[in-house]
C-alpha positions in Angstrom: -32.3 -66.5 36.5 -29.4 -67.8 34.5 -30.6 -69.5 30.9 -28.8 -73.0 31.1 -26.5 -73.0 28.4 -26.5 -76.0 25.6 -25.3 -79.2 26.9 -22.5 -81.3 24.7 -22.6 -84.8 24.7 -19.5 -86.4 23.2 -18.2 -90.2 22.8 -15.9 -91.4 25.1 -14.8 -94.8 25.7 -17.6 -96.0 23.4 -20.1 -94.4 26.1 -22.4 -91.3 26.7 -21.3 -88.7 29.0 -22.0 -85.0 29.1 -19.7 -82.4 28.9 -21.1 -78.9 29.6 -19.7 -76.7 27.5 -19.3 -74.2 24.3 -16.9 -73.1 22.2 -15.9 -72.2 18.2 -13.9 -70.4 16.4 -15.7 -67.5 15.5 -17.2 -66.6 18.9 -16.1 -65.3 22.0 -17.1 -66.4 25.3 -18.2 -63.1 27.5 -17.9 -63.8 31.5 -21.9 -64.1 31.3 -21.5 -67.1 29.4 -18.9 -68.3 31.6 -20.5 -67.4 34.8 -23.9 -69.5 32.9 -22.2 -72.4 32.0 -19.9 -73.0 35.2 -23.4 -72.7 36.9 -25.0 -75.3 35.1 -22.0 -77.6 35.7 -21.4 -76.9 39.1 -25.6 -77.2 40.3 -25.1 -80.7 38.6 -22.0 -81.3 41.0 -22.5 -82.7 44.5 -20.4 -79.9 46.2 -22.0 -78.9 49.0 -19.8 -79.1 52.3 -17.1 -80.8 50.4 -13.2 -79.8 50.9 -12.1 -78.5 47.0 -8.9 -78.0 46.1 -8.6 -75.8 42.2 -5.8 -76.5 40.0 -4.6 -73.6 38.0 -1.7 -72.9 35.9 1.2 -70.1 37.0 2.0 -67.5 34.4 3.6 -69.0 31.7 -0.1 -70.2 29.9 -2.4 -67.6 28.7 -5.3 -67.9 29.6 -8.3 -65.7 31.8 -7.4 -67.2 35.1 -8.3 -64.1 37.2 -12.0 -64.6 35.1 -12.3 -68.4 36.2 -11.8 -67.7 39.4 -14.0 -64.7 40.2 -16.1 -67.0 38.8 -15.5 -69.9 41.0 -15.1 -68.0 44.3 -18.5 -66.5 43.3 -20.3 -69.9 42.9 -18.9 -72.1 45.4 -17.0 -69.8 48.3 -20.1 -70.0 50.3 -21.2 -73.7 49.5 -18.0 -75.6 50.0 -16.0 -76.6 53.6 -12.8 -75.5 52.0 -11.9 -73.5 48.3 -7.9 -74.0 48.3 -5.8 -73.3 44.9 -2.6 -74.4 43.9 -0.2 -73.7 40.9 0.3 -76.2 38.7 4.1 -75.7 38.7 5.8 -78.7 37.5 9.3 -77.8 38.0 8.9 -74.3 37.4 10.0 -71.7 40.6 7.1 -71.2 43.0 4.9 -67.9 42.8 5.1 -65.2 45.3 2.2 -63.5 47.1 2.4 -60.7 44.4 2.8 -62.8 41.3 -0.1 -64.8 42.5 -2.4 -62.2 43.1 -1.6 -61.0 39.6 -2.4 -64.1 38.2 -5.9 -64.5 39.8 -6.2 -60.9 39.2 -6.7 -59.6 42.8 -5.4 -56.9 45.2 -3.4 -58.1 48.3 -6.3 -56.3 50.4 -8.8 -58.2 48.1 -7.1 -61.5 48.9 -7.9 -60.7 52.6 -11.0 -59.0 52.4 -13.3 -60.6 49.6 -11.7 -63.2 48.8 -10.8 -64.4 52.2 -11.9 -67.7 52.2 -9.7 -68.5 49.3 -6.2 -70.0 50.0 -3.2 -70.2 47.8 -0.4 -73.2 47.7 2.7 -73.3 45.7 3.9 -77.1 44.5 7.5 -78.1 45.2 7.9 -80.8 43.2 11.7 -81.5 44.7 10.3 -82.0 48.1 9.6 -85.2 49.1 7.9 -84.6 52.2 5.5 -82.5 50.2 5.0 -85.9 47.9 3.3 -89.2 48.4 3.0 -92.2 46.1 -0.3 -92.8 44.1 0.4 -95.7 42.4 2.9 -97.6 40.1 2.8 -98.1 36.6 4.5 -101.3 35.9 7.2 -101.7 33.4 4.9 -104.4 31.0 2.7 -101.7 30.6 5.2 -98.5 30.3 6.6 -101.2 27.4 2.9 -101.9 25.7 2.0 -97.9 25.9 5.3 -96.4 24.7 5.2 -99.1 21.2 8.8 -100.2 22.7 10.7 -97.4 23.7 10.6 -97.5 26.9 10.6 -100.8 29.5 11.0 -99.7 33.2 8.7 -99.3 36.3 7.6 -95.7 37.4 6.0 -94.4 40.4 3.6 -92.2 40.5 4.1 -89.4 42.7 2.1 -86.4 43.3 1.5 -83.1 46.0 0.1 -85.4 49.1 -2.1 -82.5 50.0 -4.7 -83.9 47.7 -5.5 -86.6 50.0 -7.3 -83.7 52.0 -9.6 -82.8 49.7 -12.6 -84.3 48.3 -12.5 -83.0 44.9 -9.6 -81.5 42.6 -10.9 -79.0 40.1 -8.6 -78.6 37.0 -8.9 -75.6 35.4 -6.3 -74.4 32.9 -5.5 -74.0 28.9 -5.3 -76.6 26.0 -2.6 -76.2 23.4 -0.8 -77.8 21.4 2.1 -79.9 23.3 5.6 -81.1 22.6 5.8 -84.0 25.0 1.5 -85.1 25.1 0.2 -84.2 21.9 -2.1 -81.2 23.5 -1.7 -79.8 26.9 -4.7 -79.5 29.3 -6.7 -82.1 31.4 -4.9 -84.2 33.5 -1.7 -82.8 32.9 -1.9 -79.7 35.2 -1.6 -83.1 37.8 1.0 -84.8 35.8 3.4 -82.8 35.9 2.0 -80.2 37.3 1.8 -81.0 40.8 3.3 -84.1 40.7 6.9 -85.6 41.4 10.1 -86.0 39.5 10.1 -89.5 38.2 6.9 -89.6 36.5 7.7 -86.2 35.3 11.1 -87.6 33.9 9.7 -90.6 32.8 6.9 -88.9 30.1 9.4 -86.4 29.2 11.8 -88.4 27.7 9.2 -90.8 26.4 8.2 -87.7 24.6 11.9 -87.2 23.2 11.8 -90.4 22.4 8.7 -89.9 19.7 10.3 -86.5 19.0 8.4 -83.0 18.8 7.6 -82.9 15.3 6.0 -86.8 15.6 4.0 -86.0 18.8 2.5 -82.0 18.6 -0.9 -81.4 17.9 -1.2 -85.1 18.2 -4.5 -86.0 20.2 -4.1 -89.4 21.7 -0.3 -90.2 22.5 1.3 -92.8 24.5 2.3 -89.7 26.6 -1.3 -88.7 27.3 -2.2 -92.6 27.8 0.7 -92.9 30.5 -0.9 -89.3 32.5 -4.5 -90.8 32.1 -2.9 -94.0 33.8 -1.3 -92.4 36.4 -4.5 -89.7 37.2 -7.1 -93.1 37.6 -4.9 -93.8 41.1 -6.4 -90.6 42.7 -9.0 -91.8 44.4 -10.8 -88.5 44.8 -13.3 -87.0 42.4 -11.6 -84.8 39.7 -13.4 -82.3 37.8 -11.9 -80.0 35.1 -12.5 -76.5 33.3 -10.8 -77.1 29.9 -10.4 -73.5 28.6 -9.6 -73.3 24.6 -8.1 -69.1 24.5 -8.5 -67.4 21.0 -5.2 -64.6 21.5 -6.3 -63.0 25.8 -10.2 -64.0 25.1 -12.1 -67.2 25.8 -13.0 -69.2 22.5 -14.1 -72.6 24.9 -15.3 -73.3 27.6 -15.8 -77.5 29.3 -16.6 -78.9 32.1 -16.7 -82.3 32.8 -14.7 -85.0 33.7 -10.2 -84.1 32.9 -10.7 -86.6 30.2 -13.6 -85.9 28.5 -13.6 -82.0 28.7 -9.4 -82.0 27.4 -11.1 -83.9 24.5 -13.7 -81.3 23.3 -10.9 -78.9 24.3 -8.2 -80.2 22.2 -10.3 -80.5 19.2 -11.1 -76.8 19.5 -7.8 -76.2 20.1 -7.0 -78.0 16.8 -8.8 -75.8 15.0 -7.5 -72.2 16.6 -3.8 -72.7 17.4 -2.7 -74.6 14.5 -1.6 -72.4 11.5 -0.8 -74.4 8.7 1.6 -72.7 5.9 2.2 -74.3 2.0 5.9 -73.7 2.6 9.1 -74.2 4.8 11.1 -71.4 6.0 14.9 -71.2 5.9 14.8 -68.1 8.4 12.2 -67.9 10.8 12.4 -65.2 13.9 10.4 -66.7 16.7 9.7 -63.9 19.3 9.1 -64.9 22.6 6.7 -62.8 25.1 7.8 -61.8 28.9 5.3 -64.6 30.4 8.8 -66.8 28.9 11.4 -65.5 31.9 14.1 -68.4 30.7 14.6 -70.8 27.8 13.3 -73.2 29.7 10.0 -72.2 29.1 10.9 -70.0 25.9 12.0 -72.9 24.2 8.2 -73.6 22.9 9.0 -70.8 20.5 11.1 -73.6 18.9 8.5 -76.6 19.4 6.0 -74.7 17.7 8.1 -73.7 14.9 10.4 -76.8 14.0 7.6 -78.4 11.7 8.6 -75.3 9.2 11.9 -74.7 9.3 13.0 -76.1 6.0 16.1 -78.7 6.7 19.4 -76.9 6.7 17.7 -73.5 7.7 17.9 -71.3 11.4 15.3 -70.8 13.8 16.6 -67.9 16.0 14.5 -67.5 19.3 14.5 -63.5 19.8 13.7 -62.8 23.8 16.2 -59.9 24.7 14.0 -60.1 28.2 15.2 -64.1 28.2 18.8 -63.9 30.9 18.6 -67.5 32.3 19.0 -70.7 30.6 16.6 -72.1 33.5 15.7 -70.6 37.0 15.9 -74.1 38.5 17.5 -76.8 36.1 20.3 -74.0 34.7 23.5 -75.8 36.0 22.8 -79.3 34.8 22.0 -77.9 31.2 25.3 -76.2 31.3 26.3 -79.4 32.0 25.1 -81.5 29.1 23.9 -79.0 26.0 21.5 -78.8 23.9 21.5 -81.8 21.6 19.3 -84.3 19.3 17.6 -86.9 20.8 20.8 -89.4 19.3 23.7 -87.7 20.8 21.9 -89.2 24.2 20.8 -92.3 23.1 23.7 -93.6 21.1 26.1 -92.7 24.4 23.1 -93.8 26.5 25.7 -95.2 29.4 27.3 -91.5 29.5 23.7 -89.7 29.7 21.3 -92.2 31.3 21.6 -90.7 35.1 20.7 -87.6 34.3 17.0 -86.4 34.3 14.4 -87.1 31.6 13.0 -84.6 32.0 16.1 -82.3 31.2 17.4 -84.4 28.7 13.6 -84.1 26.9 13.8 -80.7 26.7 17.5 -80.6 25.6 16.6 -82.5 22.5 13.3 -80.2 21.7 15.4 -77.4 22.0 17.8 -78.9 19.8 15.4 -80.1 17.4 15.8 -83.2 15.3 19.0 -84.7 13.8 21.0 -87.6 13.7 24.3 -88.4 15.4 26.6 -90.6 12.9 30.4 -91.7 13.9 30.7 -89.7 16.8 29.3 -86.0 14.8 26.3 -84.8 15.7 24.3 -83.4 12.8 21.2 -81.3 13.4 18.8 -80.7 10.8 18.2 -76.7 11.7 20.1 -74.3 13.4 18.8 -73.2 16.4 20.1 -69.8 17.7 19.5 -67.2 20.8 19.1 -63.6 20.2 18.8 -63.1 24.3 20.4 -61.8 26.8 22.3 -65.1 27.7 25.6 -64.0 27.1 27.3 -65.8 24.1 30.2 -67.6 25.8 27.2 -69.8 28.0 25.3 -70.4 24.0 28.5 -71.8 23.0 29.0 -73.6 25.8 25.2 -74.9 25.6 25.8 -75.7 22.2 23.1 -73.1 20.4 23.8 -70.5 18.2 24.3 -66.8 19.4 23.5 -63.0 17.8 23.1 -60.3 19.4 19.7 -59.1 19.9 20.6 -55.7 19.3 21.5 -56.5 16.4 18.1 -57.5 15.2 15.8 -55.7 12.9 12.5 -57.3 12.5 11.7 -55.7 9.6 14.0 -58.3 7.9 11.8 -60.7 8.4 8.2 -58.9 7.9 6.5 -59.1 4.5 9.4 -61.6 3.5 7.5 -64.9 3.5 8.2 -65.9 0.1 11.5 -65.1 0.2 11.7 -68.3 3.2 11.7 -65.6 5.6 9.0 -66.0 9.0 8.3 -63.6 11.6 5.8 -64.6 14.2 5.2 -61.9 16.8 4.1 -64.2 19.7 5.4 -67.4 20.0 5.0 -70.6 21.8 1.3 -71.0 21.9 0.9 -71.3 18.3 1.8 -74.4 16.4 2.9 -74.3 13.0 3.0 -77.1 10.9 3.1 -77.6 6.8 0.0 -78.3 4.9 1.4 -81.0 2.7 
């Protein structure tokens, strides 16, 4: 018999409410403990019969997804009507058969055999017959939440298939975040599977704060406005917040998407924040293969901005990296990479094209000022990919050829300014002082 695990109870919304879960920075979760602890949570859960759909991440987060759901399939294949799972995609290209299977860590013949009664959705995010309206968040209260910067109305859109289910289970990562602060919770809903206006909307609300203002930040008026928009669902949502400590499991919690992000992201704020006594004026920001375009190896900048001293480079070294972005490529092409001013200050010129886009343009860019018509960032950013350098010009970033780079320049070098971090855009790095 399974020894119940401790039980948290944390403070939220000046109530008591239980969150199962464990987790520090010195331990190491086996998938015993995670088997234990998803046990406990789940024999509390009125499951039985009920239609669940599970929310995971594709593979751009690390995190022991094949783990979770062995464990999952194990406790509730045989107890629920339905165990359905779809990829929190946001706007990232949907996952084929293979790539799924990978990142649930079965065999095709597995998928068909012991895992049969598993099924497995993509989200499009650009369909709109695939999308339903939840709710609308009205423009008083966009104004209140965002301090200001923002007055307009939003819908919120999201996958309609989750008006089949009875209960959405979230399980997925918390990290430190460029546009909410901390990932996790109810954000593998918003944006995850959800549709492009309230994606564009909290994106460039995001911009708006700026990276450096708003990571590793716990309560944002980004997360407020994905809270907002999750309390239309009118289904039950439950959530594994898992807090990873490099491929391994430091956290584990289940509860509620709000209360287990929060025990999440403060575990998180203790093992991926790296704080450093100095700002760098070179920094060499390596970005692993789960990054397949800038789009999503641009975090190796967001997590490195904070120390990168003004006036220095940040080069993002990814010779794998070929594609500005799978899906939003051509309209990048279009507009650059700039700071959040250069859109702001010609707002008429900019304002039709996606928040979303023009969010990550700016945290790309990183932050700077655009004065009489000259754009003046405070770092240079710079590509050592394999995006040819006529398309970085064009983009307005930096080019070198990654050939051309020898990391032990950087090694060893750290007070001579110099920062090489081997894995990046998980990490955040920020200055003590």
């Amino acid at each position: 018999m399974a020894v119940r695990p401790r039980q948290q109870l944390i403070m939220f919304d000046g109530n008591m409410k239980m969150v199962i879960g464990k987790g520090s920075p010195d331990i190491i979760l086996s998938e015993k403990d995670v088997l234990d602890l998803c046990a406990e949570a789940l024999f509390r859960t009125d499951l039985d019969g009920k239609k669940i759909l599970v929310i995971i991440p594709d593979h751009s987060r690390t995190a022991p997804i094949d783990m979770m759901f062995r464990t999952v399939y194990k406790l509730l294949a045989n107890r629920v009507a339905f165990l359905d799972f779809m990829v929190a995609l946001g706007t990232h290209p949907p996952m084929n058969d293979e790539a799924i299977n990978k990142r649930v860590g079965i065999t095709k013949e597995e998928r068909n055999t012991k895992y049969s009664k598993a099924r497995f959705f993509n989200h499009h995010w650009k369909d709109p017959d695939q999308l339903r309206i939840a709710g609308v968040i009205q423009e008083d209260e966009v104004f209140a939440i965002s301090k200001g910067l923002m007055r307009q109305k939003v819908k919120v859109t999201i996958n309609k298939m989750v008006y089949d289910y009875d209960i959405l289970m979230i399980i997925g990562p918390t990290f430190p975040h460029e546009v909410v602060g901390f990932s996790g919770g109810n954000k593998y809903l918003f944006p995850g599977i959800a549709g492009q206006e309230i994606i564009d909307m909290f994106h460039w609300l995001g911009a708006l704060i700026t990276n450096v203002s708003i990571i590793g930040g716990k309560y944002t008026p980004t997360r407020e406005i994905i809270d907002k928009a999750a309390a239309f669902l009118p289904m039950e949502r439950l959530c594994m917040s898992l807090v990873v400590k490099g491929n391994d499991l430091a956290g584990l919690y289940i509860g509620s998407p709000e209360e287990a992000w929060s025990a999440a992201a403060d575990l998180s704020d203790k093992i991926h924040i790296i704080y450093k006594d100095r700002p760098y004026h070179s920094v060499l920001s390596r970005a692993p293969e789960m990054y397949d375009d800038l789009w999503t190896g641009g975090k190796c900048m967001y997590k490195l901005e904070p120390v990168v001293a003004d006036g220095g480079e940040l080069i993002i070294y990814a010779p794998h990296i070929t594609e500005v972005s799978v899906t939003h490529g051509e309209i990048i092409e279009q507009i650059g990479y700039h700071v959040r001013d250069f859109f702001t200050k010609q707002w008429d010129k900019y304002k039709d094209f996606p928040g979303g886009i023009l969010a990550h343009s700016t945290h790309v860019k990183g932050a700077g000022e655009f004065v009489d018509g000259v754009e003046k960032p405070r770092i240079t950013v710079t590509l050592a990919t394999g995006i040819p350098e006529k398309i970085c010009k064009k983009i307005n970033l930096g080019y070198l050829n990654p050939d051309s780079v020898n990391i032990d320049d950087w090694k060893d070098r750290e007070d001579e300014g110099y920062l090489y971090v081997t894995k990046a855009g998980e990490m955040l790095y920020k200055l003590r002082k």
